[in-house]
C-alpha positions in Angstrom: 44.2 2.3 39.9 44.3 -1.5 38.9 45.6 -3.4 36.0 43.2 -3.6 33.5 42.8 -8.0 33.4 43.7 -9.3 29.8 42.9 -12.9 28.9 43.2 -14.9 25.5 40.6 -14.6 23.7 37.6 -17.6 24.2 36.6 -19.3 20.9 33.3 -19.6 21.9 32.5 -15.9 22.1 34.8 -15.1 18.9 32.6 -17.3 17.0 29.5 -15.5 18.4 30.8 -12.0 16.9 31.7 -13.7 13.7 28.0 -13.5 12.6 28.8 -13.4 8.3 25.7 -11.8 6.5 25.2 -14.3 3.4 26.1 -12.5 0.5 22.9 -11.0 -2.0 23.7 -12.4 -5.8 20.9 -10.4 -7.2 22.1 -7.1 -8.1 19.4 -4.9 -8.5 18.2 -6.4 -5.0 21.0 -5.7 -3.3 22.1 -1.9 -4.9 18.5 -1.1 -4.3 18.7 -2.3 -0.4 21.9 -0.4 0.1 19.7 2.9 -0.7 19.0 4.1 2.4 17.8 7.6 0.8 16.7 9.1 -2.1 19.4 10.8 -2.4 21.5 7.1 -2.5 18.5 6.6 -5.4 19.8 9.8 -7.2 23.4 8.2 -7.3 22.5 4.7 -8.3 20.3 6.1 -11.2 23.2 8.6 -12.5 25.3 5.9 -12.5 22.7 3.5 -14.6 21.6 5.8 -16.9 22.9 8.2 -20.2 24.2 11.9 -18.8 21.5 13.2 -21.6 18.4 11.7 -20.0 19.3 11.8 -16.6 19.7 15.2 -16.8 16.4 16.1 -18.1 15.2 13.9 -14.8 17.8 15.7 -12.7 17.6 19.4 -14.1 15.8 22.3 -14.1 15.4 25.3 -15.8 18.5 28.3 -16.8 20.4 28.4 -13.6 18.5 25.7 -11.6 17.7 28.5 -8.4 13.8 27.6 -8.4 14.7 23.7 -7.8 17.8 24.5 -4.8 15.8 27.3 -3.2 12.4 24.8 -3.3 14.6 21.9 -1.6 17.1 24.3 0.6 12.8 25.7 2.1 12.5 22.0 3.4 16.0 21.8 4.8 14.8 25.1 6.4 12.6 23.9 8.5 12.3 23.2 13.1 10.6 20.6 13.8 8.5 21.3 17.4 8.2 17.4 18.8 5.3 16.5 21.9 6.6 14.5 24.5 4.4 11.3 26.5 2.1 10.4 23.5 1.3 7.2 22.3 2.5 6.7 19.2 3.2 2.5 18.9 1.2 2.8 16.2 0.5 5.8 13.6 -1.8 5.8 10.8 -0.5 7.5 7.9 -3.8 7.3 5.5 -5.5 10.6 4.4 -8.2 11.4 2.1 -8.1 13.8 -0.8 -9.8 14.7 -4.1 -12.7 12.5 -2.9 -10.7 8.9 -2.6 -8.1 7.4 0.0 -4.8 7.0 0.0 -2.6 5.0 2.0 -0.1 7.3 2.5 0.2 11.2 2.4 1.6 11.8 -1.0 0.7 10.3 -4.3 3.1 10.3 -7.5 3.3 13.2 -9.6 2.8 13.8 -13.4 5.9 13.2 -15.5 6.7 13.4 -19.2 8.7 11.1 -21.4 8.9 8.5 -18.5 10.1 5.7 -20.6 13.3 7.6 -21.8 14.3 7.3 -18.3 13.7 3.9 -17.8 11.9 1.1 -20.5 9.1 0.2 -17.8 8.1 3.5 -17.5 4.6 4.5 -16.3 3.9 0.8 -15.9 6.3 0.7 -13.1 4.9 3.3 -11.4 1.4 2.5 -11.9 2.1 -1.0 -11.0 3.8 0.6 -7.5 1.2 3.3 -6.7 -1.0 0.2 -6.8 0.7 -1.9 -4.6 1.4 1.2 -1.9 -2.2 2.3 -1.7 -1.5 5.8 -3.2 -2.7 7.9 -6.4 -0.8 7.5 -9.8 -0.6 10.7 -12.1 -0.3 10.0 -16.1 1.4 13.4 -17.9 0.0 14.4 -21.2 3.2 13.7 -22.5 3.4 10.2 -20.9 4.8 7.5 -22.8 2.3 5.0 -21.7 -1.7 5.0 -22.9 -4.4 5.9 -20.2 -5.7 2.7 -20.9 -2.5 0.9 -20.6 -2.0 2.7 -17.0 -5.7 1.6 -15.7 -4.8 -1.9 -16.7 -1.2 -1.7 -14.3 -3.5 -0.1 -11.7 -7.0 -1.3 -12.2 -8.4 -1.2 -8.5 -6.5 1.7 -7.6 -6.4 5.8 -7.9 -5.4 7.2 -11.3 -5.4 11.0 -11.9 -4.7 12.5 -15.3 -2.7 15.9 -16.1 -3.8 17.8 -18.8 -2.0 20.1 -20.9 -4.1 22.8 -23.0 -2.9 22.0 -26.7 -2.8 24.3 -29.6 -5.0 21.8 -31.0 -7.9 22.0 -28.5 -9.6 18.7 -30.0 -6.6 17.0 -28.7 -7.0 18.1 -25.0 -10.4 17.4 -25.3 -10.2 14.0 -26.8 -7.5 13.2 -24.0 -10.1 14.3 -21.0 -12.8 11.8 -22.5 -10.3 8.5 -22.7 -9.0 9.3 -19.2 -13.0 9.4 -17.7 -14.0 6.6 -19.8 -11.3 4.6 -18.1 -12.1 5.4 -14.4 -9.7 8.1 -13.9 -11.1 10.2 -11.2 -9.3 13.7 -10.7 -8.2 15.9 -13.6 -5.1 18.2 -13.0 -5.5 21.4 -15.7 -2.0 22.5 -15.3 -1.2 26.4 -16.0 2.5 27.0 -16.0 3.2 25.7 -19.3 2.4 28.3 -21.7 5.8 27.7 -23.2 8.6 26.2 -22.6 11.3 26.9 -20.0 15.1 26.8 -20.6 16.3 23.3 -19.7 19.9 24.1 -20.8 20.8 20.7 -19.6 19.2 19.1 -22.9 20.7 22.0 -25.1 23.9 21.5 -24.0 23.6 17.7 -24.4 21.5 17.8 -27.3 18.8 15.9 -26.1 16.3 15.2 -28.3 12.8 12.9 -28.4 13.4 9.9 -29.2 17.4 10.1 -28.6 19.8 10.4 -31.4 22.8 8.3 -31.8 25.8 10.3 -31.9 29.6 10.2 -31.2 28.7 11.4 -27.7 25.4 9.2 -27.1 27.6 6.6 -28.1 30.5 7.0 -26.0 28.1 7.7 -23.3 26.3 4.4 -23.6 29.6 2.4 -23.7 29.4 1.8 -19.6 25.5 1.6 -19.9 24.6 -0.9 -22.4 21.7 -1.9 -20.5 19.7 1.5 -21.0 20.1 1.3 -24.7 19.6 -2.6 -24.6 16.2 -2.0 -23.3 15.9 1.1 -25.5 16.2 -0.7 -28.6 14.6 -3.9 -27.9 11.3 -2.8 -26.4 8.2 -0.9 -28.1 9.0 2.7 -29.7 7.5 5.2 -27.7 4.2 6.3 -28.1 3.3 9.4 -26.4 -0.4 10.0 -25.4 -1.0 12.9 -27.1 2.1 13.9 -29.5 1.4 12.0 -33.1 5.2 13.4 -34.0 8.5 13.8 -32.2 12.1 14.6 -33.1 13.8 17.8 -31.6 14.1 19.1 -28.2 12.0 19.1 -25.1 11.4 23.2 -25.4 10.6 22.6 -28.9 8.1 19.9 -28.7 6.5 21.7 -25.8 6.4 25.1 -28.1 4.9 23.4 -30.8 2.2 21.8 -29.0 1.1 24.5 -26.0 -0.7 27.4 -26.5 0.5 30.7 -24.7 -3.2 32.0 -25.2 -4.8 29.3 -22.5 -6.9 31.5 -19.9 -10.1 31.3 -17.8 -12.8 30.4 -20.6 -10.1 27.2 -21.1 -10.7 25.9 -17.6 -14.7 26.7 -18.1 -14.4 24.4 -21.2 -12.3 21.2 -19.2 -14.8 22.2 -16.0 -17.9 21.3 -18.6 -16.4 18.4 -20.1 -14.8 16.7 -17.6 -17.0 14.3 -14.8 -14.4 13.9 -11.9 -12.8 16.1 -9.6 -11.3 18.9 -10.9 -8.1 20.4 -9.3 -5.8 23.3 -11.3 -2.0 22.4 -11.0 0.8 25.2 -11.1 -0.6 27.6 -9.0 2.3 30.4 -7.8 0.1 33.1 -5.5 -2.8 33.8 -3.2 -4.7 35.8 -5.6 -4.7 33.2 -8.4 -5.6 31.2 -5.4 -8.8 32.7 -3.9 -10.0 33.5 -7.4 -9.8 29.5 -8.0 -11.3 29.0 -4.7 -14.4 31.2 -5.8 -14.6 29.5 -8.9 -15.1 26.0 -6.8 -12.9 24.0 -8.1 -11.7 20.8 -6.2 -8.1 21.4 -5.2 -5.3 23.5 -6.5 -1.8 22.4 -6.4 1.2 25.0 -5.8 4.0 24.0 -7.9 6.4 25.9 -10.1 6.7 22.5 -12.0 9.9 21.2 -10.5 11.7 24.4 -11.1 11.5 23.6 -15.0 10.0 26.7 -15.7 10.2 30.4 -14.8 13.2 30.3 -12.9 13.3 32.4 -9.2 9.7 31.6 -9.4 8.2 31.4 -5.4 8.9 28.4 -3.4 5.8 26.6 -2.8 6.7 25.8 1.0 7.0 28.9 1.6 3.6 29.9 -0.3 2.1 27.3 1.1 0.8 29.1 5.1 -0.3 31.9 3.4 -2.9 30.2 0.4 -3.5 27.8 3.7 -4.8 30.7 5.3 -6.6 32.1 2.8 -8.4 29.0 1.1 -7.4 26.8 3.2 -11.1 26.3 4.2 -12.7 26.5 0.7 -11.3 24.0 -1.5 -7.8 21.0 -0.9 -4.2 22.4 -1.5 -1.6 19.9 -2.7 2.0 21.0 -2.9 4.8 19.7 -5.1 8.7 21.0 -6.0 11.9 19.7 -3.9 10.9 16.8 -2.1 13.4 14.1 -1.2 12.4 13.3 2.7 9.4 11.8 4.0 10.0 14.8 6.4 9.5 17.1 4.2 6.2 15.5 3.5 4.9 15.6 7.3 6.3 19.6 7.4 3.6 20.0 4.3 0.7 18.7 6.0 1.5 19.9 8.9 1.1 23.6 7.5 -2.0 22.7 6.2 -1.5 20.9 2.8 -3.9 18.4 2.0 -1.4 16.0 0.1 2.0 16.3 -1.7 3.4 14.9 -5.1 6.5 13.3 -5.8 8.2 13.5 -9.3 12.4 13.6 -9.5 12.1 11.1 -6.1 9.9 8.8 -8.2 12.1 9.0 -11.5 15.3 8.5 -9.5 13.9 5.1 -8.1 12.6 4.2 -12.0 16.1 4.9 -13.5 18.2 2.5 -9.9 15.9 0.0 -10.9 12.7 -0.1 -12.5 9.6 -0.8 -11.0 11.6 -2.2 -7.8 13.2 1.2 -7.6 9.9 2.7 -7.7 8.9 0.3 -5.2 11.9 1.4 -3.1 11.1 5.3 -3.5 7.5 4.6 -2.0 9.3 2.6 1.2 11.9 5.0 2.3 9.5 7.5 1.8 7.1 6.2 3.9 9.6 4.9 6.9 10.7 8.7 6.9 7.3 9.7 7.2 6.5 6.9 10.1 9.7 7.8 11.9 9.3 11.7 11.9 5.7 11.2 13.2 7.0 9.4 16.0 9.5 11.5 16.5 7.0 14.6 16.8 4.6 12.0 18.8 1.7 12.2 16.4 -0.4 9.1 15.7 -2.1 10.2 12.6 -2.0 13.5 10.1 -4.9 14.9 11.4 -3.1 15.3 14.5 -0.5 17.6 12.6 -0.7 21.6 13.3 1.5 24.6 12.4 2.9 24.5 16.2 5.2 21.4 15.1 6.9 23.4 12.2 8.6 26.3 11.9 9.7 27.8 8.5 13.2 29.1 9.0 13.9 32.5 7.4 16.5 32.4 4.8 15.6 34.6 1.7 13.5 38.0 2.9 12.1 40.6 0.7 13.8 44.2 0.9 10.2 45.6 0.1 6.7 44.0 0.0 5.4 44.3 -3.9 2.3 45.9 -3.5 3.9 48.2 -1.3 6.3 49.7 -4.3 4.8 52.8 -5.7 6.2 53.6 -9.5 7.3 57.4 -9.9 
């Protein structure tokens, strides 16, 4: 064997190697560019904001099994690639609920946005407009409908409605979002009360927050989150005229457990748009939906924030695909952080998905470029997997490419359980 050759080293090709990146001075830019993905967003934004309101973002409901098992189903998944297909290019536009959108998944209805971060709704108005996709304002949005048309005037902006205790409130919400262009109406039915964040009990979060020796001492390394708190508008909620107390106790003061059928009859008569029924949990409630004709349905057990152990929409999601799948759009939401986990969705048949904790995570790094940030690694996740599965556009996404791996199996099927 010969000596390896050794040589000093040439100053010509050690200055070649010595290539120095110049150095980023703005530091949202550059903590936002080292976020690679959304879970690097999740990390920036508990660093940047209070323990109290980024666990109301970050948490769910009693022991937090709903929101693990939801994003463990996507983790769960084989993807089945094609080989020899041309994919130098790939369209990633859909259309759903009547409109187009740039990319397959739009961002989802959120509460109390602005506690999170001061721009709020704005900033993700302001974003959904720039990326081509739909913007959802929450009834319990801290920015107007009217103020959101205004941040996205050209674009798609959906409305989520909560059924109040005071039904003149609901009503009155449903006429200002069609009288400002919003096209598609979510009715949301998991809410009838509230579920048990124990996050906020155990930090005592309340709306707006309360200064306390623990807020305090929490603010101390984030004196920009109260900075903006304090300096900008109070918030103003569009449909709650009074706050102070918890989440759960807002939301049980203003939702009414009695909401059924005749409610949806009521919204279906006053409202002009499409009409799509959000917090749907099984194939019966499904096809009964399906035969009422409304637009879409969208299975979600609302982020895990309520009935905890409820079903994991993934895994719902073949079956009601198979059932309805014909008869009216399915839209799924819960647990997604990867813009694979978006093509495994409409590759078992969803029509769209919804992003809400990936959204807020972006908001609280860094405001509307956070936002901004969410919607790009989202969508170079969703450009990559398709390549990598050799797909040039959704439509060209079947069951054959996914396959749901088995984690959590029933010992007995329900309906199969006779009582003695």
């Amino acid at each position: 064997m010969s000596a390896i050759r050794r040589q000093l080293p040439n100053p010509v090709e050690l200055l070649e190697l010595m290539q120095f990146k110049k150095p980023d001075l703005n530091g949202k830019r550059r903590r936002l560019s080292s976020a690679l993905t959304i879970e690097d967003l999740q990390r920036i934004a508990k660093r940047r904001t209070p323990a109290a309101a980024f666990d109301y973002t970050d948490g769910a409901a009693d022991g937090e099994i709903s929101l693990a098992r939801a994003r463990q189903a996507f983790e769960d998944v084989e993807f089945h690639p094609s080989i020899l297909r041309d994919v130098s290019t790939v369209d990633t536009s859909t259309t759903v609920f009547g409109g187009p959108s740039a990319l397959p998944f739009g961002i989802a209805p959120t509460g109390f946005t602005r506690l999170m971060q001061t721009e709020g709704e704005i900033a993700g108005a302001g974003a959904a407009a720039a990326a081509g996709i739909p913007f959802t304002l929450s009834t319990l949005g801290t920015t107007s409908i009217e103020d959101v048309k205004a941040a996205n005037p050209h674009g798609r902006n959906w409305f989520q409605l909560y059924v109040m205790r005071q039904r003149e409130i609901s009503y009155a919400l449903v006429e200002r979002a069609a009288k400002a262009g919003f096209d598609t109406l979510f009715f949301t039915v998991d809410t009838p009360v509230a579920g048990a964040r124990l996050r906020d009990k155990r930090n005592g979060f309340s709306i707006p927050p309360q200064l306390s020796v623990g807020t305090i001492l929490d603010a101390l390394p984030r004196p920009w989150w109260w900075y903006d708190f304090l300096t900008t508008p109070k918030l103003e909620f569009a449909s709650l005229s009074a706050t102070g107390g918890t989440v759960g106790e807002l939301l049980d003061s203003a939702m009414d457990p009695s909401i059924s059928f005749d409610d949806l009859a009521e919204i279906r008569a006053l409202w002009p748009g499409k009409l799509v029924v959000k917090g749907v949990q099984n194939v019966e409630d499904s096809r009964r939906l399906a035969d009422l004709g409304v637009d879409g349905i969208v299975l979600s057990n609302h982020g895990g924030r309520q009935l905890d152990r409820a079903p994991v929409p993934f895994h719902l999601l073949p079956d009601v695909v198979r059932e309805v799948g014909r008869d009216t759009e399915i839209t799924i939401d819960t647990g997604i952080m990867n813009g694979a986990d978006i093509v495994a969705a409409i590759a078992l048949g969803a029509k769209f998905t919804l992003i809400g904790r990936a959204y807020l995570y972006g908001l609280m790094a860094g405001g509307r470029a956070g936002v901004d940030r969410t919607i790009e690694i989202l969508a170079e996740q969703v450009v990559r997997t398709m390549k990598l599965l050799q797909v040039s556009e959704l439509a060209e996404l079947t069951p054959a490419h996914v396959t749901q791996l088995q984690r959590l199996t029933p010992r007995a099927d329900a309906a199969s359980i006779v009582s003695v």
